[in-house]
C-alpha positions as CSV (number, residue, x, y, z in Angstrom):
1,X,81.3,83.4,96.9
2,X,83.7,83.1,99.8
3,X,82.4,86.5,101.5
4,X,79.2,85.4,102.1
5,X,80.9,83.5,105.0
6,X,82.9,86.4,106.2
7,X,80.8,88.0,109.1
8,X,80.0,83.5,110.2
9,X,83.7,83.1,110.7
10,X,84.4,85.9,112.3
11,X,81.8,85.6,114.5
12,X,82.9,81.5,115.3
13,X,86.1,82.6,115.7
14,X,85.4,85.6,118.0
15,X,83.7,83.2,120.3
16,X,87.0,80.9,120.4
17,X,89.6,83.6,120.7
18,X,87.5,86.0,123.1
19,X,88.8,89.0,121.2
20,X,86.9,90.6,118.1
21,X,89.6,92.1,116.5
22,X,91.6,89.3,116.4
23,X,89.2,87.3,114.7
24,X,88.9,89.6,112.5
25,X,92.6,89.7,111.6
26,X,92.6,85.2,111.9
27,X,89.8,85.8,108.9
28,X,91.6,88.7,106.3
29,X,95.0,86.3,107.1
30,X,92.5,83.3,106.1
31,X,91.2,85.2,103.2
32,X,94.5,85.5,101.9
33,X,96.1,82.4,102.2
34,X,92.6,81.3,100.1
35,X,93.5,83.8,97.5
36,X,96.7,83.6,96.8
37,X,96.6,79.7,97.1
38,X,98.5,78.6,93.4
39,X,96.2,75.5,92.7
40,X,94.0,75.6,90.0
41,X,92.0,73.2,91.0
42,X,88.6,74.9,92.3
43,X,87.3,74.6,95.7
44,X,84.7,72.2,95.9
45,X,83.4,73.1,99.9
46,X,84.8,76.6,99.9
47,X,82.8,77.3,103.7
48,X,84.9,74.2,105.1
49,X,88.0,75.2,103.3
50,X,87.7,78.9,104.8
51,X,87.0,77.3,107.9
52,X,89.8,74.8,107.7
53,X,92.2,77.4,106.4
54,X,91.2,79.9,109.6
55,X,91.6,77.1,112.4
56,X,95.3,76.2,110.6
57,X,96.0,80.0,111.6
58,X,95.0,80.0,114.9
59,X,96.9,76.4,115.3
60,X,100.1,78.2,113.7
61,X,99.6,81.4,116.2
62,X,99.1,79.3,119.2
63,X,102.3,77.7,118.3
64,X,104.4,80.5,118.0
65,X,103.3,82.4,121.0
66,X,104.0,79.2,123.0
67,X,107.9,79.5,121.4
68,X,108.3,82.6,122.3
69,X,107.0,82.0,126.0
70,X,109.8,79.4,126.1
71,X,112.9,81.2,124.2
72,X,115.5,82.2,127.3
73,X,116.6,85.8,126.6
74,X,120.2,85.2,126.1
75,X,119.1,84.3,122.4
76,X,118.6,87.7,121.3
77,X,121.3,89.0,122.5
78,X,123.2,86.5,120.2
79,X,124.6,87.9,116.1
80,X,122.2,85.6,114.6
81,X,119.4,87.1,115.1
82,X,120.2,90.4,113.5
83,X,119.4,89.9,109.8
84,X,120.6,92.9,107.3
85,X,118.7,92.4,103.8
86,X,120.9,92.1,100.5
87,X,120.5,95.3,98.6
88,X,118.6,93.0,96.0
89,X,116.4,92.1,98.7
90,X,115.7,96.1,99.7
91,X,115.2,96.7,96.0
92,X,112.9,93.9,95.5
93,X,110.9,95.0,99.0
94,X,110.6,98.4,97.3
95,X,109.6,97.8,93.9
96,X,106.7,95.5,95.4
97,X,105.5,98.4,97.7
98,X,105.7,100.3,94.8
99,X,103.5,98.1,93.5
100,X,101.2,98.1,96.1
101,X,100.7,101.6,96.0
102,X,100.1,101.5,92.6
103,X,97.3,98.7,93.0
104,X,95.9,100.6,96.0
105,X,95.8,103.7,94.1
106,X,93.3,102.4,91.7
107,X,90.7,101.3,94.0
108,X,87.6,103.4,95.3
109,X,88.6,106.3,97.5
110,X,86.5,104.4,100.2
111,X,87.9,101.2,99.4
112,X,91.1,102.1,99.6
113,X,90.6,104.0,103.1
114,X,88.5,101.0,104.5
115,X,91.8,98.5,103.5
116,X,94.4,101.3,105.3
117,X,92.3,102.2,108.3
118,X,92.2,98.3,108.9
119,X,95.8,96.8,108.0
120,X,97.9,100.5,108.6
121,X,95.7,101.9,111.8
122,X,94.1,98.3,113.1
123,X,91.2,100.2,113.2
124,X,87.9,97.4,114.1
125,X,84.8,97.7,111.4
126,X,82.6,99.1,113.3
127,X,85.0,101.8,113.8
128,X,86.1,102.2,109.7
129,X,82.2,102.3,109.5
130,X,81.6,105.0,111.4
131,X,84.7,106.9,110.2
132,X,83.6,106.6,106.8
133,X,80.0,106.6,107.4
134,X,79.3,103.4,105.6
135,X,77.8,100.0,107.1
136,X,79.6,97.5,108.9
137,X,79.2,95.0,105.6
138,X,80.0,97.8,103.4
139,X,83.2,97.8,104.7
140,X,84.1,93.9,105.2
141,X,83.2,94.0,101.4
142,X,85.8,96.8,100.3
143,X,88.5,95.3,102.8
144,X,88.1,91.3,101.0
145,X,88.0,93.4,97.4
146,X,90.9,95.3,98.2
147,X,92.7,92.3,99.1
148,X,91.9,90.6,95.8
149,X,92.6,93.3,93.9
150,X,96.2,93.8,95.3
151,X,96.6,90.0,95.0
152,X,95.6,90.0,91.1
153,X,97.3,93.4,90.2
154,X,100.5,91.8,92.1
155,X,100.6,88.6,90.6
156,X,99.9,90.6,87.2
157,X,102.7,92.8,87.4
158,X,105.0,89.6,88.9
159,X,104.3,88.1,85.4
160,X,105.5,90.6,83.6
């Protein structure tokens, strides 16, 4: 139900930011959060939750660009900011790309290469299109099923 809105937001949103492929990002990012969101309870206006959900990402980017415009320089030079994982936390990291692979692995060769040319290259639609030779829709359909299908296989193997 949700990706029948996909192409309206991005296209709102695209006329707010001025940059297409960051739209595009705002909306998977929106997608996501709308996903993996743990209430049970369904959506009753899922356009204005989509919508809603988007905006909140472009507040929260907004936000932290303006932090960084304003952090002086002497703060990265500074121990803190130097993080070194646990070794549970690298194991953890891996077994979840694991994972991932696995989940991605099962998908449609061209809906597995529409989800990496887009999060690993940051390749634009139109471009995985004609890459692949699919339509434009085509892909923004394998890209949102990809991303539900990590999300479920994920949250599968989490519960085991």
């Amino acid at each position: 139900m949700l990706e029948n809105y996909y192409r309206e937001l991005v296209c709102f949103l695209s006329a707010r930011l001025g940059n297409l492929q960051v739209a595009e990002d705002v909306v998977h990012d929106a997608y996501l959060r709308v996903l993996e969101r743990s209430s049970d309870t369904p959506i009753e206006q899922p356009r204005a939750f989509l919508y809603r959900t988007a905006l909140n990402l472009v507040i929260d980017g907004h936000r932290r660009n303006a932090l960084r415009q304003v952090e002086p320089l002497e703060v990265l030079d500074t121990d803190e900011n130097f993080f070194s994982p646990s070794p549970q936390m690298c194991l953890d990291q891996g077994q979840r790309l694991d994972m991932l692979k696995r989940a991605l692995a099962e998908l449609s060769p061209l809906c597995r290469d529409s989800f990496m040319l887009r999060k690993l290259e940051g390749l634009s639609h139109p471009e995985i299109a004609e890459r692949l030779g699919i339509s434009r829709s085509l892909v923004e359909k394998h890209i949102v099923n990809a991303m539900k299908h990590c999300r479920v296989r994920l949250r599968d193997w989490d519960a085991q």
